[in-house]
C-alpha positions as CSV (number, residue, x, y, z in Angstrom):
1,X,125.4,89.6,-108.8
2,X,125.8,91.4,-112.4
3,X,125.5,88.9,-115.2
4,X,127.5,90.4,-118.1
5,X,125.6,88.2,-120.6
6,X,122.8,90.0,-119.9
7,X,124.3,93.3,-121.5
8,X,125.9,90.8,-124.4
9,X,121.9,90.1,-124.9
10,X,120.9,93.3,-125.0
11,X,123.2,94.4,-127.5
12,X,122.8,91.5,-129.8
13,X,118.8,91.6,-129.6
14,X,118.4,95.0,-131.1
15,X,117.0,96.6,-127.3
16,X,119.9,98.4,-127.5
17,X,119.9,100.2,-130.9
18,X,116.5,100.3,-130.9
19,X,116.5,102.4,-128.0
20,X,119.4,104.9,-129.2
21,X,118.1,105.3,-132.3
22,X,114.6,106.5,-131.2
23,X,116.0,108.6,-128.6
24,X,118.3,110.5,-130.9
25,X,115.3,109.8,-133.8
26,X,112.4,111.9,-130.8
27,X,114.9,114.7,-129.9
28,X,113.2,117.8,-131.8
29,X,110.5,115.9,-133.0
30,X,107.0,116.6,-133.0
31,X,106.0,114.2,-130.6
32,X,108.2,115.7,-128.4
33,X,107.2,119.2,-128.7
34,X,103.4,117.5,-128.1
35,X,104.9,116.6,-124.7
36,X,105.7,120.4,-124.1
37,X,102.8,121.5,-125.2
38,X,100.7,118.8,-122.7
39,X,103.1,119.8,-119.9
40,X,102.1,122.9,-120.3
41,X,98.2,122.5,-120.5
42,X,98.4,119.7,-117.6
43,X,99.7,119.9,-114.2
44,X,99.4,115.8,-113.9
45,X,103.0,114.6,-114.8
46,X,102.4,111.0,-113.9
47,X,98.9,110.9,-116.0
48,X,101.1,112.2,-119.4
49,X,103.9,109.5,-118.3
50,X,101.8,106.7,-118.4
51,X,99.9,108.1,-121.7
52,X,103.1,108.5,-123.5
53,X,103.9,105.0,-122.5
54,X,100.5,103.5,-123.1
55,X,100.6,105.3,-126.1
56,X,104.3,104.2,-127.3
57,X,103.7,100.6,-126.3
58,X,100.6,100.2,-128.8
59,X,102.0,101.6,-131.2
60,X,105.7,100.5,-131.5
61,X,104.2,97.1,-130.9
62,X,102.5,97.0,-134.6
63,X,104.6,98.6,-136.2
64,X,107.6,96.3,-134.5
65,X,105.1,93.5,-135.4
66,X,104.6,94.6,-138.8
67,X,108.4,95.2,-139.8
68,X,109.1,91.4,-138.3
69,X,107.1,90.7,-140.2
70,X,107.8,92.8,-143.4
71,X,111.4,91.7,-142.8
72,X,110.5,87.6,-142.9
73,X,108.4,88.2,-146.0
74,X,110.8,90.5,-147.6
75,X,113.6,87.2,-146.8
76,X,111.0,84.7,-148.6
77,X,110.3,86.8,-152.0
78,X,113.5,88.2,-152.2
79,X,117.8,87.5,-152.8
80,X,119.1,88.1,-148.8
81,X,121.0,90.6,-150.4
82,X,118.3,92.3,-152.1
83,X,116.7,92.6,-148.6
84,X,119.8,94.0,-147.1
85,X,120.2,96.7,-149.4
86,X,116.5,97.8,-149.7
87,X,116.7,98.1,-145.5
88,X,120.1,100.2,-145.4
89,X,118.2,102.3,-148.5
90,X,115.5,102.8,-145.7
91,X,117.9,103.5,-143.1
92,X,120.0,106.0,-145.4
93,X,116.1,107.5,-146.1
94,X,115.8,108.0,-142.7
95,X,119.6,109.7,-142.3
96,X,118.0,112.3,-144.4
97,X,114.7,112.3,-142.9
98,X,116.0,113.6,-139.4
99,X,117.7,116.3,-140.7
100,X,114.3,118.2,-141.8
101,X,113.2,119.9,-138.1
102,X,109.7,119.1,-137.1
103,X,107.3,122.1,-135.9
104,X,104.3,121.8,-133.4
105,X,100.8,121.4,-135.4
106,X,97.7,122.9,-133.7
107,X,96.2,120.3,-131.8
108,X,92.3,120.2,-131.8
109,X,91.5,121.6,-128.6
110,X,88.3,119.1,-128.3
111,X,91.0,116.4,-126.9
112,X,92.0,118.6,-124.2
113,X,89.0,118.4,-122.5
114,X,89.6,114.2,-121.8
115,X,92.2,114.6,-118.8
116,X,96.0,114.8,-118.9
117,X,95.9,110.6,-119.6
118,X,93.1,110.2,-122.3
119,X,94.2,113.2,-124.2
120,X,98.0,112.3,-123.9
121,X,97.2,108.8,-125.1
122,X,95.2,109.7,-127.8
123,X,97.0,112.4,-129.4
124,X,100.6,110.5,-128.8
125,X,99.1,108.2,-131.3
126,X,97.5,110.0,-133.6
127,X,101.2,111.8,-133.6
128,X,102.9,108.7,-134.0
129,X,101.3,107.6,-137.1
130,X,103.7,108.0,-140.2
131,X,106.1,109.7,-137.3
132,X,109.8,109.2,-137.9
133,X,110.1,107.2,-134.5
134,X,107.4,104.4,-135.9
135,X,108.9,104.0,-139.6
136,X,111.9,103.5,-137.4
137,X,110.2,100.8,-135.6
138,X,109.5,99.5,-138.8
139,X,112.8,99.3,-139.7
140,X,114.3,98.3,-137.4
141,X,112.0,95.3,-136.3
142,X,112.9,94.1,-140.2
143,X,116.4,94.0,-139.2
144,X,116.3,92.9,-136.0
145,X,113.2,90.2,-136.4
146,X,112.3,90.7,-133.0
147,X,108.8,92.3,-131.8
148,X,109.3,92.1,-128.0
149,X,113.1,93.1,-127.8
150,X,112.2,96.3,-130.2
151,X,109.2,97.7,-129.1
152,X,111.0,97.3,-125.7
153,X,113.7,99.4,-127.2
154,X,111.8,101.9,-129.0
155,X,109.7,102.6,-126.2
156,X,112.8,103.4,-123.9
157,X,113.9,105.8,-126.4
158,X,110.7,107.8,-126.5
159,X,110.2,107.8,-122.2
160,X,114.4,108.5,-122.0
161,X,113.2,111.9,-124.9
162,X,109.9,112.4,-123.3
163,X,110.0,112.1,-119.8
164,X,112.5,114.9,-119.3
165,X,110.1,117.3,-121.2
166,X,107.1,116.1,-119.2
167,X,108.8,117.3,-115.7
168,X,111.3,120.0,-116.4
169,X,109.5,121.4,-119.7
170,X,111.2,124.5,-121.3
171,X,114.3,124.1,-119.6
172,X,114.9,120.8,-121.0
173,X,114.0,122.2,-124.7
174,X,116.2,125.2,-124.0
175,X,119.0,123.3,-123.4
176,X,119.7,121.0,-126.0
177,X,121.4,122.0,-128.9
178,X,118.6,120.2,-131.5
179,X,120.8,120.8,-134.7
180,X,123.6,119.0,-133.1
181,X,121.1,116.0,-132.2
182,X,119.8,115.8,-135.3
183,X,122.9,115.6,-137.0
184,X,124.2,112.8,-134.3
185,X,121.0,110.9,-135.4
186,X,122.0,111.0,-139.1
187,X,124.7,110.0,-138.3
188,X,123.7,106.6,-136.4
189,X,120.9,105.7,-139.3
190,X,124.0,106.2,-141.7
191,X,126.1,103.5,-139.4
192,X,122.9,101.1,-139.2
193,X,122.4,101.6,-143.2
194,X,126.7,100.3,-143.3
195,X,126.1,97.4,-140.5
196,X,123.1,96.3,-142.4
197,X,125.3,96.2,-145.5
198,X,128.4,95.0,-144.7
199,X,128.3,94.0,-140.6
């Protein structure tokens, strides 16, 4: 039997938001294009799945840990509505941010040679680090003051972005109008900067 207070949670917990916003946040970026470039250097889709996710898990779970945390400290030193402004200046920061396209940077071949899983696990989060997807994280686990819920979120995002790639590859890329996406995902930071001010 459906429980509709289980979708009521989901919204209100930031799992929801979380997991749109990195999805629209990972289309066109480079961690993406790292899972094009693994499909097409690996033939073992489940081995790069469970590296992206591996890989996503540890780290959208600090930096979901640190922006609780960031978020609690920035309530205790600072005016609430100090706090709310410097969060929906980060989230306006990132409006802008998505608009600059990624490209794919050469990727030290000495990794390759670990196995579709080791090398998708390491070199997901080496590309994660500073990645618009983890500041993100930050973000939005300073609004939301919820580790589990967020990285849960986040995570989503980046296997509902990535997983396509990893099995249907070029097609996928081919497909999507990227401009278009990365305008869309402007355009929900710039609604999450507005909620965090005045929702």
């Amino acid at each position: 039997m459906f429980d509709p207070t289980l979708i009521d949670s989901l919204v209100n917990n930031g799992f929801a938001s979380s997991a749109i916003a990195v999805t629209l946040a990972e289309i066109g970026d480079k961690t993406q294009l790292l899972s094009l470039f693994l499909t097409l250097r690996f033939a073992n889709k489940p081995a790069l799945a469970l590296g992206i996710l591996l890989a996503t898990l540890l780290n959208h779970g600090v930096s979901a840990w640190l922006g609780s945390w960031l978020g609690v400290g920035l309530d205790t030193w600072l005016n609430a509505s100090y706090v709310r402004w410097i969060l929906a200046a980060s989230f306006i920061g990132m409006a802008v941010w998505v608009l600059v396209p990624d490209s794919e940077d050469d990727e030290d071949s000495r990794f390759m040679s670990m196995g579709a899983f080791m090398a998708t696990l390491v070199l997901f989060s080496l590309a994660e680090i500073g990645d618009k997807t983890q500041i993100a994280t930050v973000l939005l686990a300073a609004e939301w003051q919820s580790v589990f819920w967020v990285t849960a979120g986040t995570t989503v995002g980046m296997l509902i972005a990535n997983l396509p790639v990893v099995w249907y590859g070029e097609r996928v890329m081919k497909v999507l109008p990227l401009d278009l996406v990365r305008y869309l995902t402007s355009a929900a930071f710039a609604v999450m900067a507005l909620w965090t001010l005045f929702g």
